[in-house]
N, C-alpha and C positions, 0 to 999 in steps of 0.2 A: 404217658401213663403215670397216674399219680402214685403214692406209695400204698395206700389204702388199695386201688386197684391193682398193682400188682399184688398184696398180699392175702386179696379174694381171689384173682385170676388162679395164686401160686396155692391155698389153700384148697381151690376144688381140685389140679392135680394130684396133690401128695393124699388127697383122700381118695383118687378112682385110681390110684396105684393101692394103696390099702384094700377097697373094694375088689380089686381085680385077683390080688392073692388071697384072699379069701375064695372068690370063684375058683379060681385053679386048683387050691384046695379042695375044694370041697368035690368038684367034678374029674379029678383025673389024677394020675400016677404022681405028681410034683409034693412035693412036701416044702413049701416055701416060709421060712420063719420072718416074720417082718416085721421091726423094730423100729417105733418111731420116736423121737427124743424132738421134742420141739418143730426148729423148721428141717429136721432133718428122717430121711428112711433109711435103713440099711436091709437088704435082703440079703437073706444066707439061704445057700441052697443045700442039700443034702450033702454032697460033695465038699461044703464047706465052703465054697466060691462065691464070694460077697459083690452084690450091686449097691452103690450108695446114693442116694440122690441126694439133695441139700440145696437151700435155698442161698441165693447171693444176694441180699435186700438191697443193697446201695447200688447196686449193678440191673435191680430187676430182671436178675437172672437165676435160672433154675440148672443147676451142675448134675450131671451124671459121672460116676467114675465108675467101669467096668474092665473085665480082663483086655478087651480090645481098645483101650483109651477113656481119656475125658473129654465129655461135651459141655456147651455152654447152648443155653434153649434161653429165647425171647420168646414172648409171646406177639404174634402179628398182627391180631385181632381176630381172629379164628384159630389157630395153633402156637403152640409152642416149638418154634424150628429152628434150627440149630444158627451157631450163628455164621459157620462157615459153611452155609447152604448144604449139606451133607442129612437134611431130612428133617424127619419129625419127631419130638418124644416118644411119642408112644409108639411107633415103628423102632425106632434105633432100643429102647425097653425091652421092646420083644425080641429082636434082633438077638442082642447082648444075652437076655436071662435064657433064650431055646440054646445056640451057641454054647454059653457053661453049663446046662444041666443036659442038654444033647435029648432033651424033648421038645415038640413044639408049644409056645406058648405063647399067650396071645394076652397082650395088656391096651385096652382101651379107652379111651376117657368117657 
């Protein structure tokens, strides 16, 4: 993958992570604030409990850091999956953001 395509591949996720909390907003109980500063997301949830995502350009990798750990996400050619085989962004997203706010919630690309 060249650089340009990871940073198409890395720019449609950190905008259907934006899109998705907007949705949650807008349809159900979560109040998700979410902050994005270049290549990077931060979500704060009511509780105060932050999800960060952030891009790793020279690595072509997409970082998650949440209360249960840090992932590192390739993209395969159809997803973004971890790199220690342990799943998919936008599962482990969800996973992580229902977990800290103790709602379920649902982030999808």
């Amino acid at each position: 993958m060249t650089d340009l395509e990871f940073l198409d591949r890395a720019e449609l996720l950190l905008k259907a992570v934006e899109l998705a909390c907007d949705r949650i907003n807008d349809d159900g109980d979560a109040d998700i604030d979410n902050q994005r500063v270049g290549g990077m997301i931060t979500l704060t949830f009511e509780n105060k409990s932050q999800i960060i995502i952030n891009l790793q350009k020279p690595l072509h990798e997409v970082w998650l850091a949440a209360r249960s750990g840090g992932y590192h996400f390739k993209f395969d050619g159809q997803h973004w999956a971890d790199t220690k085989g342990q799943g998919e962004f936008f599962e482990r997203l969800s996973k992580d953001a229902s977990t800290q706010t103790g709602l379920a919630l649902t982030f999808q690309a």
